[in-house]
C-alpha positions, 0 to 999 in steps of 0.5 A: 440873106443865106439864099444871096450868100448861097448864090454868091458862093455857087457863083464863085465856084462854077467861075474856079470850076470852069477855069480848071475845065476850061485849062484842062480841056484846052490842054487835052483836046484843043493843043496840037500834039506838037503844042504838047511837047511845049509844055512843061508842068512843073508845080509839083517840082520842088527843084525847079526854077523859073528864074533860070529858065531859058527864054531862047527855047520854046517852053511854056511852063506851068507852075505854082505861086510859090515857084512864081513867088520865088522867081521875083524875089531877087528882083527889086520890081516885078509886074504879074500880068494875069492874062485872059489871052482870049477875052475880048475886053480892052482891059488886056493887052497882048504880050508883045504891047505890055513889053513895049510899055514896060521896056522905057520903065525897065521893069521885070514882069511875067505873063500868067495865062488863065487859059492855054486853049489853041497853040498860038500862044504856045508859039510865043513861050520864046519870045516872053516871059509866059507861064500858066497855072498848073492845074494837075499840081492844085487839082482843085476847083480853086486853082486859080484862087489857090495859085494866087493865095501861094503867090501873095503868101496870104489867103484871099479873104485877107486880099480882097481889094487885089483878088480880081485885079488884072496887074500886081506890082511887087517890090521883091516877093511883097505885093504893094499895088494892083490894078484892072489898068497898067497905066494906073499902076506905072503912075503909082509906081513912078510917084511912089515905088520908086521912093522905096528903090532909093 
């Protein structure tokens, strides 16, 4: 039983461990000189606010699950995509198919990218609402895990039905629903979240 434990626990560091690789890689060998000029780490600024950054400029900004947290809170209804922009699975959608979903629900979201490895993504920063995870600012193997705690405001033991899920539905800054499919979460969210806006 210890060795499975020991397995799982090594398994679950080398996932955390590869995404910091993997983010910071990306950043310092795979992203144009020009993609670089796009990016804004901003975890560690305690000034700065999502919410009020303009979409019209081409900024992708890093952040932590605080400044995320904070951004939603004046919202009624907020959706967190966590978006694996390179995995083949059907599971994801791109961006542009996620607002085309959500423009009838009239539903706010933002795109967490787990990976920024090539500029393309970079180019669409000014066409939705993309963030990244701000590795430099959770320096940490668990970043991924240490942004998501920030954001629901709860450690992941307590959270373990959400801790993998692809799509988080929050109504202003409390986690109520998530899923591995927005379909799912758009019927939870037309027979019970919209009880709670009346």
């Amino acid at each position: 039983m210890r060795f499975v434990l020991c397995l799982f626990a090594l398994a679950f560091s080398l996932q955390s461990c590869i995404h910091v690789l993997s983010t910071k890689r990306g950043y310092d060998k795979l992203l144009s000189a020009s993609a670089k000029e796009h990016i804004l780490f901003a975890g560690s600024e305690a000034s700065f606010n999502l919410s009020a950054l303009s979409r019209t400029e081409k900024v992708l900004p890093l952040v932590s699950g605080k400044q995320l947290k904070d951004a939603i809170r004046g919202n009624d209804w907020t959706i967190i995509y966590n978006y694996h922009p390179y995995c083949p699975s059907d599971d994801y959608i791109s961006p542009q198919k996620l607002q085309e979903k959500l423009n009838s629900e009239q539903l706010k979201y933002w795109v967490v990218l787990r990976y920024i490895l090539d500029d393309s993504i970079v180019q669409l920063s000014d066409k939705y609402p993309l963030i990244g995870i701000d590795y430099q600012y959770y320096n940490k193997t668990r970043c991924e895990s240490l942004f998501l705690e920030d954001l629901f405001g709860k450690r992941l033991a307590e959270m373990k039905q959400h801790r993998y899920s692809l799509y988080y539905l929050f109504y202003h800054d409390q986690l109520v629903y998530s899923s591995d499919e927005l379909d799912a979460l758009l019927n939870w969210y037309q027979q019970e979240g919209k009880k709670k806006s009346i």
